[in-house]
TIVODREN-464278 format. One line per field, with one value per residue (C-alpha): residue number from 0; residue in one letter; x, y, z. Coordinates in steps of 0.2 Angstrom, whole numbers, plus 2048, in hexadecimal, padded with zeros to 3 digits. Layout:
TIVODREN-464278
n <- [NUM/...]
res <- [A/...]
X <- [X/...]
Y <- [Y/...]
Z <- [Z/...]
//
This chain:
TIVODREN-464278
n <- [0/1/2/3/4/5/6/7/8/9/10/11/12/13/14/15/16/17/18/19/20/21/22/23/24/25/26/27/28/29/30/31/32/33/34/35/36/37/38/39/40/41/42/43/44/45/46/47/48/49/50/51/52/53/54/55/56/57/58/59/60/61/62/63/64/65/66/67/68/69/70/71/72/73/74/75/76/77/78/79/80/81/82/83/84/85/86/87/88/89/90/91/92/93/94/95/96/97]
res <- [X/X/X/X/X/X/X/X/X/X/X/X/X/X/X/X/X/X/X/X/X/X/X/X/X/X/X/X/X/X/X/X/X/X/X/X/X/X/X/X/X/X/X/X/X/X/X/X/X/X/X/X/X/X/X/X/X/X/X/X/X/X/X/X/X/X/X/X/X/X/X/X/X/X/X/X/X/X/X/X/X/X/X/X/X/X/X/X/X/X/X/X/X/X/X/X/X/X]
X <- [804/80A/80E/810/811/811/808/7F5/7F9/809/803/7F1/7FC/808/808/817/811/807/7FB/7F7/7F4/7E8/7DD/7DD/7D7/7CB/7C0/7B2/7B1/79D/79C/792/79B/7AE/7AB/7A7/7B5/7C2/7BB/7BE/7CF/7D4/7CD/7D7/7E7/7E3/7E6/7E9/7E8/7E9/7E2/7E1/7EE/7E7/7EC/7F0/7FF/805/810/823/82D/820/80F/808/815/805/7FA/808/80B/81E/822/833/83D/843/830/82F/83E/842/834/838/838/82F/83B/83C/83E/851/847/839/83D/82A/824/829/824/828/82C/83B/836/82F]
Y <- [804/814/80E/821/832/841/850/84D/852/849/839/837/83E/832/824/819/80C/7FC/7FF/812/80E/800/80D/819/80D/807/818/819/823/82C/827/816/814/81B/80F/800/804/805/7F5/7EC/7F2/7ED/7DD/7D9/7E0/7D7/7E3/7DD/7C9/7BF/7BD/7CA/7C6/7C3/7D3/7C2/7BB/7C9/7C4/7C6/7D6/7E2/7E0/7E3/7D8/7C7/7D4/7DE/7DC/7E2/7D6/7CC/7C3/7D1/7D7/7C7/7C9/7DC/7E7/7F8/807/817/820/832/82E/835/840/849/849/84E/83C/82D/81C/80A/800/7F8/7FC/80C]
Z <- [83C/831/820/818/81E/80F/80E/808/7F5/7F3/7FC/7EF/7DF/7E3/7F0/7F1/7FC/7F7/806/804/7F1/7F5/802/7F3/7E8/7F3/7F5/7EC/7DB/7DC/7CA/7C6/7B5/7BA/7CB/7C0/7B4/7C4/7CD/7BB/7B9/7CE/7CB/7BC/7C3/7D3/7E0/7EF/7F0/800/810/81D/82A/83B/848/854/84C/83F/831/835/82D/824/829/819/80F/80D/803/7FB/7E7/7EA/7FA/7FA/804/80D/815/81D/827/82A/830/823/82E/829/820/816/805/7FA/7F1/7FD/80F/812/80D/818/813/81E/80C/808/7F6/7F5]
//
């Protein structure tokens, strides 16, 4: 499912959903050292907790909502549409938060 849609430079300078964040965060950096340092900081800011839902039986609402730091009562009972955001109709993102 499409979470965000934004042209390449606007979505990696800033990504406004939880889930594209996460996958950017998630690439490895070629540098022993800076990796270490960015698996520290991940670890303590405990990115992305929770188990993987099963692609059987997805969660209710957003998809993402049982991994998402942001996630309230409203993902688990409205499914957020991709949308263009107020302020660049060029980036679309499917968050009730964003």
């Amino acid at each position: 499912k499409v979470m965000e849609i934004a042209p390449r430079d606007a979505l990696f300078a800033a990504p406004r959903h939880p889930y594209t964040r996460a996958l950017i965060a998630a690439v490895p950096i070629p540098d022993p050292k800076l990796e270490r340092q960015k698996l520290e900081r991940s670890q303590q800011n405990g990115i992305l907790k929770g188990e993987l839902p099963s692609p059987l039986a997805p969660p209710s609402g957003c998809v993402f909502r049982t991994r998402c730091p942001r996630a309230q009562d409203i993902c688990a009972s409205h499914t957020p549409t991709l949308a263009a955001q107020p302020d660049d109709d060029n980036h679309q993102v499917a968050c009730h938060f964003a």
